[in-house]
N, CA, C and O atoms as a Tinker XYZ file with bonds, in Angstrom:
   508  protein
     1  N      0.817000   -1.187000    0.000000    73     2
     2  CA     0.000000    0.000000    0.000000    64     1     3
     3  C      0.864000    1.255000    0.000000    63     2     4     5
     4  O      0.289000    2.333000   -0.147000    81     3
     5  N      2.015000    1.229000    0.130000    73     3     6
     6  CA     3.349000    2.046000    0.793000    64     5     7
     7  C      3.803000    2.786000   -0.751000    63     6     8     9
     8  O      4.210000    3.940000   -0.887000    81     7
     9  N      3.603000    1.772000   -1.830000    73     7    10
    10  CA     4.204000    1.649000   -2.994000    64     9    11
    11  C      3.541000    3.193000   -3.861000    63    10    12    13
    12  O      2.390000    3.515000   -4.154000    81    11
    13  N      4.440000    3.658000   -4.000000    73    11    14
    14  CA     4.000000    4.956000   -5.048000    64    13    15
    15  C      3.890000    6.066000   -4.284000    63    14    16    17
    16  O      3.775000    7.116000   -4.916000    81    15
    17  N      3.892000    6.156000   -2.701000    73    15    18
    18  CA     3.429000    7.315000   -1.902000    64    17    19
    19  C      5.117000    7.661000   -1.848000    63    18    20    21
    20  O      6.160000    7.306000   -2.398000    81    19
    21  N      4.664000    8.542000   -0.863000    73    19    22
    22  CA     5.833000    9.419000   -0.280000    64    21    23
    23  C      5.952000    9.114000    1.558000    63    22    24    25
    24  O      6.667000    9.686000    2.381000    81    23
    25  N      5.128000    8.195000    1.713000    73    23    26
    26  CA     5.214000    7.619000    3.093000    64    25    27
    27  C      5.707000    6.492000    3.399000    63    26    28    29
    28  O      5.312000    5.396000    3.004000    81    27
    29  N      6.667000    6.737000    4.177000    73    27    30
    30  CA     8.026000    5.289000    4.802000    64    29    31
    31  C      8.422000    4.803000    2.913000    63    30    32    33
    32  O      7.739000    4.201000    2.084000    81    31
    33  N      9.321000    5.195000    2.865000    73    31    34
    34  CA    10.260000    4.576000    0.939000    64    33    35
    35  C     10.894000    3.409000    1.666000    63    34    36    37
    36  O     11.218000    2.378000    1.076000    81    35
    37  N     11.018000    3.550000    2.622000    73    35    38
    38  CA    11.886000    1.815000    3.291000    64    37    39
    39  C     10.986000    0.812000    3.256000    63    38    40    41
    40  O     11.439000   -0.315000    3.455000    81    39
    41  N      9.196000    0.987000    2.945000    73    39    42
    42  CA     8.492000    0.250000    3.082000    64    41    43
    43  C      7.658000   -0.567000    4.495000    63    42    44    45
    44  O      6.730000   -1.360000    4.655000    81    43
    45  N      8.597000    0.154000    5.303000    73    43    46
    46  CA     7.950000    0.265000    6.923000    64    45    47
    47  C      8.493000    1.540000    7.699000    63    46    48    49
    48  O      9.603000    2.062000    7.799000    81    47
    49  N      7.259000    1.807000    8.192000    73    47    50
    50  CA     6.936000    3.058000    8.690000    64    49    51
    51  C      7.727000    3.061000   10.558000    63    50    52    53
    52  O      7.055000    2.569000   11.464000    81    51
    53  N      8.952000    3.580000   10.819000    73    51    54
    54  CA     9.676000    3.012000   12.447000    64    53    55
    55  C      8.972000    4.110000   12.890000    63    54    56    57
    56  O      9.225000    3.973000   14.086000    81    55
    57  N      8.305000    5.060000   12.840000    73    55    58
    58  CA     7.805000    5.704000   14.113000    64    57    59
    59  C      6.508000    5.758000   13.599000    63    58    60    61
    60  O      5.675000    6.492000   14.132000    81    59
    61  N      6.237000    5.078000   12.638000    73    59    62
    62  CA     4.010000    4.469000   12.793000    64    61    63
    63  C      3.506000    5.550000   11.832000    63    62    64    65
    64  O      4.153000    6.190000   11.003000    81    63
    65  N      2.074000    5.615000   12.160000    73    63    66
    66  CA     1.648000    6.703000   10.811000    64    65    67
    67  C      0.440000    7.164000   11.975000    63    66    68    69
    68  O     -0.134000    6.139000   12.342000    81    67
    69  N      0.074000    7.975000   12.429000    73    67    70
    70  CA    -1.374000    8.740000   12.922000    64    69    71
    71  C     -2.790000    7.901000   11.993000    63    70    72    73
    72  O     -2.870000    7.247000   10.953000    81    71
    73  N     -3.644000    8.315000   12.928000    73    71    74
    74  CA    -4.670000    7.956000   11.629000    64    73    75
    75  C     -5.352000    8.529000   10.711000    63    74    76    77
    76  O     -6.291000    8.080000   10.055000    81    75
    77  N     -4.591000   10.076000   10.663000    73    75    78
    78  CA    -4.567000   10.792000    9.743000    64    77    79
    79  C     -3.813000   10.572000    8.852000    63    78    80    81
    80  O     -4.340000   10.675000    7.744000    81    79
    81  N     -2.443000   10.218000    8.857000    73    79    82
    82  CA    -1.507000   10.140000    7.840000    64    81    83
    83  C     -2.032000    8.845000    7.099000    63    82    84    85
    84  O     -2.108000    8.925000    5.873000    81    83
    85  N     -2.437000    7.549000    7.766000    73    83    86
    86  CA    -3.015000    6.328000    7.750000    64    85    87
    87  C     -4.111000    6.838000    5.740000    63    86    88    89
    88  O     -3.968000    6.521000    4.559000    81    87
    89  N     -5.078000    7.740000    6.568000    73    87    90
    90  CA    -6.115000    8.508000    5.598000    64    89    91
    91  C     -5.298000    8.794000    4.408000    63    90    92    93
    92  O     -5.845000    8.436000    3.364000    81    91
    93  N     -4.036000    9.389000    4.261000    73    91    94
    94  CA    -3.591000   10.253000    3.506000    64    93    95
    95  C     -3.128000    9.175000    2.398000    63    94    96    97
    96  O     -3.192000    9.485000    1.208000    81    95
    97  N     -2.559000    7.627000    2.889000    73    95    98
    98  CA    -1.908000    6.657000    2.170000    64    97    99
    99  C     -3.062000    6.308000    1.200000    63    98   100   101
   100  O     -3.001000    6.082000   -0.008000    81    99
   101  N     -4.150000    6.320000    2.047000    73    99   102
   102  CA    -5.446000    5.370000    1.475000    64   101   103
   103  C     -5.845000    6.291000    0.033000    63   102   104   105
   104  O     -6.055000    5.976000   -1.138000    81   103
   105  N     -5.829000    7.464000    0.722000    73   103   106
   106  CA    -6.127000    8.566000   -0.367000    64   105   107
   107  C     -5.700000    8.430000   -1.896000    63   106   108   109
   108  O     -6.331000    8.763000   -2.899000    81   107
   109  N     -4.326000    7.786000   -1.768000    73   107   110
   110  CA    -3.407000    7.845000   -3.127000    64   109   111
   111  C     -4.238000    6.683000   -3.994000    63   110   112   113
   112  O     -3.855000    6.327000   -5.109000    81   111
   113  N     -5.631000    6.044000   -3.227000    73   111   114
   114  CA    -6.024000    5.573000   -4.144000    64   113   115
   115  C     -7.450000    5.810000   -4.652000    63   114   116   117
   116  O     -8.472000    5.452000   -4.068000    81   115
   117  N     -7.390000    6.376000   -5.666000    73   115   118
   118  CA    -8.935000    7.460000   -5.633000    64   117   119
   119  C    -10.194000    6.899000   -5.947000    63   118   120   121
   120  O    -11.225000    7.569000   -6.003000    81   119
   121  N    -10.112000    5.359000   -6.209000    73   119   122
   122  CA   -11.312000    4.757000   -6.508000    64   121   123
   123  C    -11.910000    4.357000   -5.356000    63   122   124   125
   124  O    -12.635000    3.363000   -5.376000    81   123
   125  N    -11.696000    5.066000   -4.194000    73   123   126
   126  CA   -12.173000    4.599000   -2.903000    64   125   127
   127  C    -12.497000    5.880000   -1.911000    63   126   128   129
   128  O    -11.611000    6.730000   -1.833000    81   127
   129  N    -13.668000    6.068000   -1.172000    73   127   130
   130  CA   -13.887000    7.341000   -0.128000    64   129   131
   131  C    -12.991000    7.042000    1.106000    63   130   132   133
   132  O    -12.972000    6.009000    1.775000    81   131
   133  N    -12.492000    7.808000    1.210000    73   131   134
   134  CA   -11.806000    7.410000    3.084000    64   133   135
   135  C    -12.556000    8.720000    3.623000    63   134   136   137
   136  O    -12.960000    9.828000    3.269000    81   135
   137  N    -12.450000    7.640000    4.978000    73   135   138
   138  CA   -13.475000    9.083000    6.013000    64   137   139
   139  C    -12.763000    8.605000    7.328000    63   138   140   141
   140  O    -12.935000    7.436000    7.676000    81   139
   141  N    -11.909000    9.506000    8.137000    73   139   142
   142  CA   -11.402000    9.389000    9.411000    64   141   143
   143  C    -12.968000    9.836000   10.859000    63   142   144   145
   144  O    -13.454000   10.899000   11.246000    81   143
   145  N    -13.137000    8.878000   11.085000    73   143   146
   146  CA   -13.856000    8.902000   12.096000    64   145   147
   147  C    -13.396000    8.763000   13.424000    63   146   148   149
   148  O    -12.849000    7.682000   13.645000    81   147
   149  N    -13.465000    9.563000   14.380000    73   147   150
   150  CA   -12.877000    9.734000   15.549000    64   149   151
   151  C    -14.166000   10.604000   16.764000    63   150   152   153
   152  O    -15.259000   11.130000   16.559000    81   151
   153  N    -13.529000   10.440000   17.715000    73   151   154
   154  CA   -14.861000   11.024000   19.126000    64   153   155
   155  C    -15.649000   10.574000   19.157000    63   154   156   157
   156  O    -16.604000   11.193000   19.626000    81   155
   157  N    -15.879000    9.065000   18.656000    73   155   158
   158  CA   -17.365000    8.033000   18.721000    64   157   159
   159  C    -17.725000    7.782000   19.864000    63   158   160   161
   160  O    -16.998000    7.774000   20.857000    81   159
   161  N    -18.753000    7.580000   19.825000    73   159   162
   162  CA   -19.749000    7.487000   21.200000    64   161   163
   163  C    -19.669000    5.980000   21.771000    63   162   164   165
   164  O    -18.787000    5.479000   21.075000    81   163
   165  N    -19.939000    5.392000   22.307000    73   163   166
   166  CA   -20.114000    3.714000   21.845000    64   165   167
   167  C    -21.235000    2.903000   20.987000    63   166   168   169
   168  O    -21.250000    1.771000   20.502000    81   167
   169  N    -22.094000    3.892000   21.011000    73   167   170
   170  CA   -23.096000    3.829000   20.534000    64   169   171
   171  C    -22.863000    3.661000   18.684000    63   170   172   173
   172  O    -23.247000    2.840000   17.851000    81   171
   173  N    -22.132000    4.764000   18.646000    73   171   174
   174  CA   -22.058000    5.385000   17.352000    64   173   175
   175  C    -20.856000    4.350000   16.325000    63   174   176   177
   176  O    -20.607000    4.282000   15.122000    81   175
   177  N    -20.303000    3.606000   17.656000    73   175   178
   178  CA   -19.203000    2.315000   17.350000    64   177   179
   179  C    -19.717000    1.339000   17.061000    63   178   180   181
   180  O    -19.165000    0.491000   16.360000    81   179
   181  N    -20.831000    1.234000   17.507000    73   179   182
   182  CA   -21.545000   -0.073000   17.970000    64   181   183
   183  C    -22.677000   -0.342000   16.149000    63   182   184   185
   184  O    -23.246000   -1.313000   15.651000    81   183
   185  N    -22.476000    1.268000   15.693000    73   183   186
   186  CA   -23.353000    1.100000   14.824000    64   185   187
   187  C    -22.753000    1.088000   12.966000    63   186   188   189
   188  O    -23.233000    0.890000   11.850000    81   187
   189  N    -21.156000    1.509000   13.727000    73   187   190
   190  CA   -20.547000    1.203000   12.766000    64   189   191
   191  C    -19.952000   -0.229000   12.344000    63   190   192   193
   192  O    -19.590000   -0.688000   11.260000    81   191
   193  N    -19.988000   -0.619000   13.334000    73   191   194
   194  CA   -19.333000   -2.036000   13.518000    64   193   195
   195  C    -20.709000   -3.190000   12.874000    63   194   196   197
   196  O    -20.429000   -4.341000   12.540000    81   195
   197  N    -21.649000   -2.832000   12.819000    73   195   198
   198  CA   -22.982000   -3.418000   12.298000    64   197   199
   199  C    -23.019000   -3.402000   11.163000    63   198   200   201
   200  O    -23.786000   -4.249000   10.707000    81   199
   201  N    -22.190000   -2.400000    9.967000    73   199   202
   202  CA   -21.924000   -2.152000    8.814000    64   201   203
   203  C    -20.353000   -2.879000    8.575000    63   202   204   205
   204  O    -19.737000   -2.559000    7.559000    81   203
   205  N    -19.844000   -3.694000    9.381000    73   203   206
   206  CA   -18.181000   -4.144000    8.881000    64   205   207
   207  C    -18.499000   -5.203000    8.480000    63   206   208   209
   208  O    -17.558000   -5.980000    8.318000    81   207
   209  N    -19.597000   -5.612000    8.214000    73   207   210
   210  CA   -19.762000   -7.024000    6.944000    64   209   211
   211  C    -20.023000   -6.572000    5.727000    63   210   212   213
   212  O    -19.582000   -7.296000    4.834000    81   211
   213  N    -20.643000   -5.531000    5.355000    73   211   214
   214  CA   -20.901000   -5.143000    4.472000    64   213   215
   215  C    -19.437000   -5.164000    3.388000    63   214   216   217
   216  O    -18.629000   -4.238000    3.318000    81   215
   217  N    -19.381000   -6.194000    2.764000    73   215   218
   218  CA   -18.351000   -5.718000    1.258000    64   217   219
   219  C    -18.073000   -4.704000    0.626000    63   218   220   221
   220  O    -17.010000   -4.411000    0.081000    81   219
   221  N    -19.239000   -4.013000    0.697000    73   219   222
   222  CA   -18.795000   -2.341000    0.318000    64   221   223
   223  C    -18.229000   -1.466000    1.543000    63   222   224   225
   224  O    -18.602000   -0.304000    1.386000    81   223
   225  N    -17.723000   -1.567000    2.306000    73   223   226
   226  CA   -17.040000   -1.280000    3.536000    64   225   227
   227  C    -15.836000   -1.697000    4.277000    63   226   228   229
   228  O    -15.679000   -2.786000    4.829000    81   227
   229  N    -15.160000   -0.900000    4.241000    73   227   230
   230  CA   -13.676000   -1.931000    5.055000    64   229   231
   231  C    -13.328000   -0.604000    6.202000    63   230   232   233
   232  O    -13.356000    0.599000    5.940000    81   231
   233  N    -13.050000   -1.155000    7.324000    73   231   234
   234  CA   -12.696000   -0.678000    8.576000    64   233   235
   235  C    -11.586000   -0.492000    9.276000    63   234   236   237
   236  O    -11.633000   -1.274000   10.225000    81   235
   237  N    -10.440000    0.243000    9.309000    73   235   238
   238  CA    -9.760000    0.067000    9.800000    64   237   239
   239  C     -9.467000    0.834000   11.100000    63   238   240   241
   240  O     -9.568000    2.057000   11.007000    81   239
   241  N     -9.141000    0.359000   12.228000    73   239   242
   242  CA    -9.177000    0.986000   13.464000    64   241   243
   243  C     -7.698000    0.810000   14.191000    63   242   244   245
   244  O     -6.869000   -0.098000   14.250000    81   243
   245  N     -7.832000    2.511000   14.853000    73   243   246
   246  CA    -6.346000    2.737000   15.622000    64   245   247
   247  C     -6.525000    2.433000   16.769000    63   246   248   249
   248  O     -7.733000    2.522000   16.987000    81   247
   249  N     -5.859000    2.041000   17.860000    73   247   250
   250  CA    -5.881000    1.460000   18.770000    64   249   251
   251  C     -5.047000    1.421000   19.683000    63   250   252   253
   252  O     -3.898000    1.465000   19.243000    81   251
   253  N     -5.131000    1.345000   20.954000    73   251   254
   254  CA    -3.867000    1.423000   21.538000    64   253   255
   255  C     -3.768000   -0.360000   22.502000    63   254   256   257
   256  O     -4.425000   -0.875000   23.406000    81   255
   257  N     -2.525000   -0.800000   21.630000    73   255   258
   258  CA    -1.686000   -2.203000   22.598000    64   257   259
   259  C     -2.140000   -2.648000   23.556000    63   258   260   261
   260  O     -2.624000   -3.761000   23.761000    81   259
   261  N     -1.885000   -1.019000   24.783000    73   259   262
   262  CA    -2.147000   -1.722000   26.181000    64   261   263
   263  C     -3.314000   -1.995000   26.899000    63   262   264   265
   264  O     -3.345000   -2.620000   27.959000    81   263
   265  N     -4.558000   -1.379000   26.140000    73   263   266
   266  CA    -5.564000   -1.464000   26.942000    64   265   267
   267  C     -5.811000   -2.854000   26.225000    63   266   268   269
   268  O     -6.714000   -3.380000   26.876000    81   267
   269  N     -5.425000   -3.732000   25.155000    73   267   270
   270  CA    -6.002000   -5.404000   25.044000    64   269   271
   271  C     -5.025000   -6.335000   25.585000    63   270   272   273
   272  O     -5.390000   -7.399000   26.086000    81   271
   273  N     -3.620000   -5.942000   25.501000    73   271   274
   274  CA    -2.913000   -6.596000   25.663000    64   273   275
   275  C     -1.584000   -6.440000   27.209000    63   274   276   277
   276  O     -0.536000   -6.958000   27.594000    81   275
   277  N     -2.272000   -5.693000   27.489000    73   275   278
   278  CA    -1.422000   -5.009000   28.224000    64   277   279
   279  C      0.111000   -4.512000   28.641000    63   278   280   281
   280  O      0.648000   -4.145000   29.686000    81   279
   281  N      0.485000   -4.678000   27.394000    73   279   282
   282  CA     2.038000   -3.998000   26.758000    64   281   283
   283  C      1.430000   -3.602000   25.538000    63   282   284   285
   284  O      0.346000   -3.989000   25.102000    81   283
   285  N      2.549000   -2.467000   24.816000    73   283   286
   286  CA     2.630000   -1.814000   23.769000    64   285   287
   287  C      1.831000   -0.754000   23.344000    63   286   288   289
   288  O      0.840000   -0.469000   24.016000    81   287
   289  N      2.087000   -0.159000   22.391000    73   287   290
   290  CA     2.081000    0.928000   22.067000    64   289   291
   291  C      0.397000    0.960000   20.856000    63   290   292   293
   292  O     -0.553000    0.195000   21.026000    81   291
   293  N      0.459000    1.834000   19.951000    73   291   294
   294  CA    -0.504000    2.451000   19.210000    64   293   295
   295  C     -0.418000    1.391000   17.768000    63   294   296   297
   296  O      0.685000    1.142000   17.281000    81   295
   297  N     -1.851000    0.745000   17.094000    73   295   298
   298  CA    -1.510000   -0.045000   16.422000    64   297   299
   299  C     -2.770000    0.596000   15.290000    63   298   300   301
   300  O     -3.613000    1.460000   15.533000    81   299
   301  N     -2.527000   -0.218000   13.925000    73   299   302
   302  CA    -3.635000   -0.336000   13.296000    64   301   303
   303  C     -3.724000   -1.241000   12.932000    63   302   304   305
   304  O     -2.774000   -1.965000   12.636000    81   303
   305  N     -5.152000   -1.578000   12.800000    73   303   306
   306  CA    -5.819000   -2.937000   12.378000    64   305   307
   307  C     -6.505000   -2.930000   11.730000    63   306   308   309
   308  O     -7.105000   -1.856000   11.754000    81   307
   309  N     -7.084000   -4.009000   10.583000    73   307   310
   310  CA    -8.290000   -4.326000    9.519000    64   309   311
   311  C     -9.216000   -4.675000   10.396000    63   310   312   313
   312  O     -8.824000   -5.178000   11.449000    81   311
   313  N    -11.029000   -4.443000   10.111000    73   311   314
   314  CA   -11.580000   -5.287000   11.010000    64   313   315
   315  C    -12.341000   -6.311000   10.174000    63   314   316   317
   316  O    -12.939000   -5.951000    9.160000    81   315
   317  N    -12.332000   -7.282000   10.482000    73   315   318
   318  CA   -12.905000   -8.458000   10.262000    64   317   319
   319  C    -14.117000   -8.445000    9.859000    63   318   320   321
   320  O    -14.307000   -8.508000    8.644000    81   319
   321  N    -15.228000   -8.361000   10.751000    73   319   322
   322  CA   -16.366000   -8.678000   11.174000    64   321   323
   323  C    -16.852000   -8.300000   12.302000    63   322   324   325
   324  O    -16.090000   -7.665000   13.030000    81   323
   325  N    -18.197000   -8.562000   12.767000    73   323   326
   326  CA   -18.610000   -8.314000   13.723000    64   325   327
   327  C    -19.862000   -9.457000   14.421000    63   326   328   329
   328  O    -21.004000   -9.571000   13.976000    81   327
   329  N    -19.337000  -10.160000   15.504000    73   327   330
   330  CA   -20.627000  -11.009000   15.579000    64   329   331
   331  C    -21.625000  -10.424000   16.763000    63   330   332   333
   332  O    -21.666000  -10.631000   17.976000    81   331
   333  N    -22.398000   -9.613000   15.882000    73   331   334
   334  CA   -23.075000   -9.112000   16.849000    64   333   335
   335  C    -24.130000  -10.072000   18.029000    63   334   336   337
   336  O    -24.780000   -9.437000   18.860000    81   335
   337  N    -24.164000  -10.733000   18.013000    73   335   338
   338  CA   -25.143000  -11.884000   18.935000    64   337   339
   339  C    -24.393000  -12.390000   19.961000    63   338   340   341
   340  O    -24.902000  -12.800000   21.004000    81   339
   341  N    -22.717000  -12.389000   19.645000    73   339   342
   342  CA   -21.631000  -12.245000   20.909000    64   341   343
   343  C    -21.101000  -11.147000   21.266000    63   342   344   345
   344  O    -20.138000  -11.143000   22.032000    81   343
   345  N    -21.550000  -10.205000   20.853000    73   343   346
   346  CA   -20.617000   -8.605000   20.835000    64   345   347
   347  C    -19.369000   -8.658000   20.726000    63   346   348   349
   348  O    -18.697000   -8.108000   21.598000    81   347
   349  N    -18.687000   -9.369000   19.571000    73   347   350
   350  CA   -17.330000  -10.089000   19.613000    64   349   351
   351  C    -16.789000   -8.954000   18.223000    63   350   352   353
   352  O    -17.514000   -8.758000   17.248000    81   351
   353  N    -16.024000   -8.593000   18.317000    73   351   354
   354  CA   -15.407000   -7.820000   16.957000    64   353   355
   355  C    -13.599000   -8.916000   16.366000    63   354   356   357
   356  O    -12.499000   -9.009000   16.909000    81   355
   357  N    -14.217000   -9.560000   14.966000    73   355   358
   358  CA   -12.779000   -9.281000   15.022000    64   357   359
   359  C    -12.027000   -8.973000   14.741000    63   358   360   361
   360  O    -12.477000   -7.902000   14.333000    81   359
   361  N    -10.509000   -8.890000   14.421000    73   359   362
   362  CA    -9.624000   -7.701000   14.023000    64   361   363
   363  C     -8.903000   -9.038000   13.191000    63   362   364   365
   364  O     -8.804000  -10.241000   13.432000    81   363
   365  N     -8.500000   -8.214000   12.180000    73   363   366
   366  CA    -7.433000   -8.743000   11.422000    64   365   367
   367  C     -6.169000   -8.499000   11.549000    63   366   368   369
   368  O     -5.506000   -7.970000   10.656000    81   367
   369  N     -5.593000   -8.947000   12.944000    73   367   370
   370  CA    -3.782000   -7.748000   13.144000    64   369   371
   371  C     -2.984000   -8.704000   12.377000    63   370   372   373
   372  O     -2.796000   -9.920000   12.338000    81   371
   373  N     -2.498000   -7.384000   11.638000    73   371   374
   374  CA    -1.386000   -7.564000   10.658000    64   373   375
   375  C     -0.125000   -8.197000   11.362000    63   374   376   377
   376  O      0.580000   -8.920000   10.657000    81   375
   377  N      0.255000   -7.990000   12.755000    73   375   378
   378  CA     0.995000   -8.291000   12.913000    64   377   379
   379  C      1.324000  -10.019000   13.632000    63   378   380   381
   380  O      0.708000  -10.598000   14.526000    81   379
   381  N      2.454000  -10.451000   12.870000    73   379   382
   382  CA     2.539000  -11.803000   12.768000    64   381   383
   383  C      2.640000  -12.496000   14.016000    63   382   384   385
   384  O      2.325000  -13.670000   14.209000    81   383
   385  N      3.353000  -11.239000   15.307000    73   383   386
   386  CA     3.064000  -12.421000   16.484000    64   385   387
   387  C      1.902000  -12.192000   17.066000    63   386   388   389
   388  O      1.981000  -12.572000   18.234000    81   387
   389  N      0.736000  -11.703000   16.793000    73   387   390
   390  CA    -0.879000  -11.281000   17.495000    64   389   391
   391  C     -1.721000  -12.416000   16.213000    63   390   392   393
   392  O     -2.460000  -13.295000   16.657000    81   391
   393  N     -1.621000  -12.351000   15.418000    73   391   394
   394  CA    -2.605000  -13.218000   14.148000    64   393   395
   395  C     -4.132000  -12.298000   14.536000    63   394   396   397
   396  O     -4.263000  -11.170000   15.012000    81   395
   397  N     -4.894000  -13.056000   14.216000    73   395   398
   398  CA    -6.495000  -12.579000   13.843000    64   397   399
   399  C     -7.011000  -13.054000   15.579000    63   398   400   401
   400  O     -6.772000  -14.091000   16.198000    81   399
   401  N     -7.809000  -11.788000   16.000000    73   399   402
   402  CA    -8.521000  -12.014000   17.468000    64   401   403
   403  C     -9.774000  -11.716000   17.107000    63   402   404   405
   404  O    -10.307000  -11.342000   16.062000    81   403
   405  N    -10.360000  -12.116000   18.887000    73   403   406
   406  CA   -11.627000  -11.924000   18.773000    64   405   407
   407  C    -11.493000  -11.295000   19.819000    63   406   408   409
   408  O    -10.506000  -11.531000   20.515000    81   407
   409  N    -12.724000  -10.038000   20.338000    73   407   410
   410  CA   -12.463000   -8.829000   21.372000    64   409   411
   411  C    -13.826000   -8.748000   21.777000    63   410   412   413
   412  O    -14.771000   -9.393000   21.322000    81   411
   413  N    -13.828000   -8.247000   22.303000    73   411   414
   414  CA   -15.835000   -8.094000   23.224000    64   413   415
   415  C    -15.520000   -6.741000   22.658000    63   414   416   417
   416  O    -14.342000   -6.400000   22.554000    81   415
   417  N    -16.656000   -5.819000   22.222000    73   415   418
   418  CA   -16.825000   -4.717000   21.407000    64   417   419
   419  C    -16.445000   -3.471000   22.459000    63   418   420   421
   420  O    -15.849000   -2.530000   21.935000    81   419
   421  N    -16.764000   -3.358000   24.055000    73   419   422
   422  CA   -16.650000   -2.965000   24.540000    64   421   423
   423  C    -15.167000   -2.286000   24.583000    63   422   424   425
   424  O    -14.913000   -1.114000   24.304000    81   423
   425  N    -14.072000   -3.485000   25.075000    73   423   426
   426  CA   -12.386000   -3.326000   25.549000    64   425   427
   427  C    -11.949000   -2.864000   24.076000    63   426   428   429
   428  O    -11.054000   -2.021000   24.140000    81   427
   429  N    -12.295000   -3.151000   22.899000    73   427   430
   430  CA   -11.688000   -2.497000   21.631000    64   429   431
   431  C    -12.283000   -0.549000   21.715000    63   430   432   433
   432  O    -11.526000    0.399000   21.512000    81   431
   433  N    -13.545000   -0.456000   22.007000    73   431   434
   434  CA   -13.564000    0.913000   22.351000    64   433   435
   435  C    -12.517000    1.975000   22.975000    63   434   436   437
   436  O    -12.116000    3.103000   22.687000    81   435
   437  N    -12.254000    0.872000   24.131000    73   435   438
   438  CA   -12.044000    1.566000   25.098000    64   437   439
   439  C    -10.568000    1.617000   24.571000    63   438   440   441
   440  O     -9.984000    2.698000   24.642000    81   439
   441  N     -9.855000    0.417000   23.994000    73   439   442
   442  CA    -8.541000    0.797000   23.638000    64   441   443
   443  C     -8.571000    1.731000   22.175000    63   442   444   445
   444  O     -7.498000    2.279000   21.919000    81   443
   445  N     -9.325000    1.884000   21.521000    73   443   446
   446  CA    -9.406000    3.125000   20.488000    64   445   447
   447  C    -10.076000    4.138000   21.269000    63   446   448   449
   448  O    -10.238000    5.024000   20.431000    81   447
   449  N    -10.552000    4.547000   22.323000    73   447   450
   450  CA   -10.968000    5.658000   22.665000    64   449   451
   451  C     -9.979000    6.827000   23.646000    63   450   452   453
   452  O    -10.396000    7.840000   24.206000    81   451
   453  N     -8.386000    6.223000   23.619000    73   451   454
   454  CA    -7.935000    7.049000   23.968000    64   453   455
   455  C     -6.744000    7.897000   23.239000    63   454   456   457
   456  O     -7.197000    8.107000   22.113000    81   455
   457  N     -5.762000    8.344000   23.300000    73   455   458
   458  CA    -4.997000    9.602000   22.748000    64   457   459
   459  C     -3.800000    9.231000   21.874000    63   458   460   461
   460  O     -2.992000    8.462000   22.394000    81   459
   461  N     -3.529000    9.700000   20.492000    73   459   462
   462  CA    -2.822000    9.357000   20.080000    64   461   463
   463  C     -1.883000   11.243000   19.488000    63   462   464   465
   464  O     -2.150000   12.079000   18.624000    81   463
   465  N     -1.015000   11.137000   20.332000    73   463   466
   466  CA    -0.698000   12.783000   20.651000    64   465   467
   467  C     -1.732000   13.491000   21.534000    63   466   468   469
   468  O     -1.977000   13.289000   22.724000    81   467
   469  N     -2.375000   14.513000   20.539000    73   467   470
   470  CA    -3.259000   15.678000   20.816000    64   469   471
   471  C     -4.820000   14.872000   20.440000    63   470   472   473
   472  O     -5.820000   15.155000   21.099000    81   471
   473  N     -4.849000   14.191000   19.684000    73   471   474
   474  CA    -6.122000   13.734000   19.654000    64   473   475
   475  C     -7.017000   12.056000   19.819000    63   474   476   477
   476  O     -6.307000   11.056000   19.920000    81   475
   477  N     -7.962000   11.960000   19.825000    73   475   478
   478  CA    -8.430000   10.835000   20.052000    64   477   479
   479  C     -7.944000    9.865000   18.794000    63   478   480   481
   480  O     -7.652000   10.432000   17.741000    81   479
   481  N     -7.836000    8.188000   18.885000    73   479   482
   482  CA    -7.677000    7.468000   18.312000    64   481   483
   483  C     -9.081000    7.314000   17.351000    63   482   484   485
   484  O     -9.744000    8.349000   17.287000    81   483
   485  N     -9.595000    6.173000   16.619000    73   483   486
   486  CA   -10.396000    6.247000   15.774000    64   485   487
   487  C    -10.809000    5.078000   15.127000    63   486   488   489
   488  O    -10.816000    3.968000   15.659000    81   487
   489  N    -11.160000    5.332000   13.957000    73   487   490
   490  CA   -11.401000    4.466000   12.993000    64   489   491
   491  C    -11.012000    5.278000   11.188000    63   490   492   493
   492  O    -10.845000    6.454000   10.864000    81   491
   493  N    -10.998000    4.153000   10.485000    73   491   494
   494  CA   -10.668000    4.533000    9.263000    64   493   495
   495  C    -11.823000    4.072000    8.031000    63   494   496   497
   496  O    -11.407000    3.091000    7.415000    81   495
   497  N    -13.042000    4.518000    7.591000    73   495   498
   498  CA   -14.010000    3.663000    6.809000    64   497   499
   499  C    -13.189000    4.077000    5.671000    63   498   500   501
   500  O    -12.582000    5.145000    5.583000    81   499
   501  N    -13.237000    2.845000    4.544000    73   499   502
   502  CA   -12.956000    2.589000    3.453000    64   501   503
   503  C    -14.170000    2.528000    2.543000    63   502   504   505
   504  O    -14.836000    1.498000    2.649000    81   503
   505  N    -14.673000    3.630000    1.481000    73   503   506
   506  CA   -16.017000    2.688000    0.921000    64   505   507
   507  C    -15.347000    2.790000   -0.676000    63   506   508
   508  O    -15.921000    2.249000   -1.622000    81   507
C-alpha cells in the first residue's frame, strides 16, 4: 500500500503513521472514499461495527496495545467482522506475532478511545 506514496520509501513506517496520515496513504487511491472517524460514542461504534460485513465497507481501526494486551504501544488494524449476537469484533492484526482475534466490542472501544498525541484514536471507513 506504501508503494507509489511518499510515506516510509523503506516500506515500513519506524515511528508508525497517525490515523490521519493512515487517511492520507489510502487517499493515493482514488477509486475509494476514506473518512477518518474519531470522538465516537459507543453507541455510534456499535453502529458502525454493524456495517463491517458489508463488502462495500472496510474498517480500519487505531488502537492502543495496552488497553487489550497489556504492553505496547498504538496499532492499526483491519476489522474483520462483527458477531453481533456475541458482541465479539474481530480484528485482522497484521501483525505476525498477534494473528487474527476476537475482542468483546466494549475493551476495543475503550482501547481506540484514547490519545494518540493531541487527539483521540479512531477508525478509518474505506467505501
Amino acid at each position: 500500500m506504501l508503494s507509489g506514496t511518499s510515506w516510509c520509501w523503506t516500506g515500513y513506517c519506524i515511528l508508525g503513521l497517525t490515523l490521519d496520515e493512515l487517511a492520507e496513504v489510502a487517499r493515493t487511491y482514488p477509486h475509494r472514499s476514506v473518512t477518518v472517524l474519531r470522538d465516537l460514542t459507543p453507541e455510534e461504534f456499535k453502529a458502525h461495527l454493524r456495517n463491517a460485513n458489508n463488502p462495500d465497507r472496510r474498517y480500519i481501526i487505531n488502537f492502543s496495545r495496552q488497553q487489550i494486551f497489556g504492553a505496547g504501544v498504538g496499532h492499526h488494524s483491519p476489522i474483520g467482522g462483527y458477531l453481533e449476537s456475541e458482541d465479539l469484533v474481530f480484528v485482522l492484526d497484521v501483525n505476525r506475532d498477534y494473528q487474527p482475534w476476537l475482542v468483546e466490542r466494549s475493551r476495543l472501544f475503550s482501547a481506540m478511545n484514547t490519545l494518540d498525541g493531541a487527539v483521540k484514536r479512531g477508525l478509518l471507513l474505506i467505501e
